[in-house]
Residue frames relative to the residue before (quaternion, step in Angstrom):
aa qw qx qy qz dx dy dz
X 1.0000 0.0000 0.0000 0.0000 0.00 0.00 0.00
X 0.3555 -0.6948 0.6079 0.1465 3.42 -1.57 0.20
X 0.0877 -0.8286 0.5499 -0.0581 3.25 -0.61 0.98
X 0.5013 -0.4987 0.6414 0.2975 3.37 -1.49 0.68
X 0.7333 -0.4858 0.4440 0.1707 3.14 -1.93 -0.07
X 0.6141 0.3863 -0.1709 0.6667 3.39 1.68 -0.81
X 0.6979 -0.5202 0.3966 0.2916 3.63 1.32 0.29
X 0.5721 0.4610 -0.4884 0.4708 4.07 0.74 0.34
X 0.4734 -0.5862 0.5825 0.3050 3.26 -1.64 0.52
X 0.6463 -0.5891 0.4010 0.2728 2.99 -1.50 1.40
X 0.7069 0.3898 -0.2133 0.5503 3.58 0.72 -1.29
X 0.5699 0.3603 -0.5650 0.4756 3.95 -0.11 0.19
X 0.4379 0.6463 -0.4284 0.4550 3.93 0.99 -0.61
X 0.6680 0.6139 -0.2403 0.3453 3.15 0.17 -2.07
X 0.7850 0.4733 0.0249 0.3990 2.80 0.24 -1.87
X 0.5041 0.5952 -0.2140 0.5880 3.71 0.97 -0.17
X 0.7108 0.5565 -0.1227 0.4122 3.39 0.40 -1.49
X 0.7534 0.5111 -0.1329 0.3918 3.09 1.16 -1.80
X 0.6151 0.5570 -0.1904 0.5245 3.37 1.76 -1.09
X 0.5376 0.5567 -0.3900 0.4990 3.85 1.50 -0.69
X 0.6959 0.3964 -0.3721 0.4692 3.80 0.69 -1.38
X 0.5139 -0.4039 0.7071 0.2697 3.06 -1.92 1.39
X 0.8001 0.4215 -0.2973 0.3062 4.39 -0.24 -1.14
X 0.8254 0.1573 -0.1468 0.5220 3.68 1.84 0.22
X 0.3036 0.7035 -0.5303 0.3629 3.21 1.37 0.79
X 0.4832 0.6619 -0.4422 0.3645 3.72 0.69 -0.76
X 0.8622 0.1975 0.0906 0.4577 3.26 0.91 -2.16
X 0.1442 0.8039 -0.5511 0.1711 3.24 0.95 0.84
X 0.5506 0.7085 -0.3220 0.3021 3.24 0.52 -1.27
X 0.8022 0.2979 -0.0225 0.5169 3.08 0.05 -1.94
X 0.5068 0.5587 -0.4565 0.4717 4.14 0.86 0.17
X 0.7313 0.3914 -0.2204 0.5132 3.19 0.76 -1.72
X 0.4771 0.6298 -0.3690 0.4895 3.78 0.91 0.05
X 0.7090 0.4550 -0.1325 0.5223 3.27 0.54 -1.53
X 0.8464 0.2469 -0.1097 0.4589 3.62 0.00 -1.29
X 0.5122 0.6130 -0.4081 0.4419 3.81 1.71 -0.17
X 0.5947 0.4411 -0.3985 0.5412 3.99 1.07 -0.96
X 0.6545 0.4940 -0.4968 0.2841 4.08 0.45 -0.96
X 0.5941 0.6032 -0.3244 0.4218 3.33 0.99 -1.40
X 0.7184 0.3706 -0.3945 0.4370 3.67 0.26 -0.63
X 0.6262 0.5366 -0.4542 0.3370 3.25 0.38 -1.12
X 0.8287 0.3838 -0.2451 0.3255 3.53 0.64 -1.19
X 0.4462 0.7550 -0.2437 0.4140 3.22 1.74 0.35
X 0.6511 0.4541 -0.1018 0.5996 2.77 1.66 -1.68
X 0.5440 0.5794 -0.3671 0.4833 3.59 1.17 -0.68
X 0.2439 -0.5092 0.7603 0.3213 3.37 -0.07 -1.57
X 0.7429 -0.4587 0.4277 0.2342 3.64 -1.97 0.96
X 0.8701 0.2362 -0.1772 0.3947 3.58 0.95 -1.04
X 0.2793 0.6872 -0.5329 0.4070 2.95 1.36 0.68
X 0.6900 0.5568 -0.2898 0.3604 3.86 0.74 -0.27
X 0.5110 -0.7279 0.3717 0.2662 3.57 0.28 1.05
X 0.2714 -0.7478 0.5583 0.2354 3.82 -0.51 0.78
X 0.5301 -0.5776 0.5332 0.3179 3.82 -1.51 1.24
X 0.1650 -0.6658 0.7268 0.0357 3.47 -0.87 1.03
X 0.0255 0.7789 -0.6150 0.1203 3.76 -0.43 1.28
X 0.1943 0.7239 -0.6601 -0.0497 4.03 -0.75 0.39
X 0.1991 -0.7489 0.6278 0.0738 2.98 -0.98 1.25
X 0.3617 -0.6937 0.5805 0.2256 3.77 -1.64 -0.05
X 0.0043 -0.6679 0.6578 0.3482 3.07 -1.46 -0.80
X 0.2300 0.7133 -0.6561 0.0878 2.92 -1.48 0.85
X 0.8205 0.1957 -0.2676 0.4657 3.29 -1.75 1.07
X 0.3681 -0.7941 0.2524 0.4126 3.63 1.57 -0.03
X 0.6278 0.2605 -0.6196 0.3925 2.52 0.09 2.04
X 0.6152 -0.6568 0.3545 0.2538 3.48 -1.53 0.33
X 0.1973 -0.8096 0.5414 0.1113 3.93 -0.71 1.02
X 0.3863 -0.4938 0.7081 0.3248 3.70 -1.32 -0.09
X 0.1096 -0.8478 0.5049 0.1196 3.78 -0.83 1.08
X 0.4799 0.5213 -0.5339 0.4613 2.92 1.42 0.86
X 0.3261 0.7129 -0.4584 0.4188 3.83 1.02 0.30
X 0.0996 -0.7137 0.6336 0.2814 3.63 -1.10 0.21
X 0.5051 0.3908 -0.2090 0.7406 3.78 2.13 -0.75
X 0.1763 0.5375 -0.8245 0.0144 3.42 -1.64 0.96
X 0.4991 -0.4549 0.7056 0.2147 3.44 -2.18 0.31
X 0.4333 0.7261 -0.5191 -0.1251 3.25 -0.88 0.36
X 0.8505 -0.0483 -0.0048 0.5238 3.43 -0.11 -0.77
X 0.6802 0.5911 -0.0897 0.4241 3.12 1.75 -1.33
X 0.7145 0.4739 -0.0527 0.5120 3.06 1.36 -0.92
């Protein structure tokens, strides 16, 4: 679990909130469903269980690419 500082769980929070909005009370359920399995998983995992973005970018012709791209957008394009 995740906790606040005074001790509540993050996701009863969550989950609250969602039932307060008039624009997600309808679909609370199925959110707190959805985003209730992520939260654990990453709970049970632990933060570094998640794999850090490895990005390398360039410059060239004056503008910048991702060189792991075989299609970039840049200036030219």
């Amino acid at each position: 679990q995740f906790v606040t500082d005074n001790g509540a769980n993050i996701f009863d929070l969550y989950k609250e909130e969602l039932l307060k909005n008039p624009y997600t009370a309808e679909n609370a359920r199925i959110a707190a469903s959805h985003y209730g399995a992520q939260l654990f998983d990453l709970a049970k995992n632990g933060f570094d269980s998640i794999p850090d973005l490895v990005l390398s970018i360039g410059y060239q012709n004056g503008s910048l690419y991702d060189i792991g791209q075989k299609v970039n957008y840049g200036v030219s394009k």
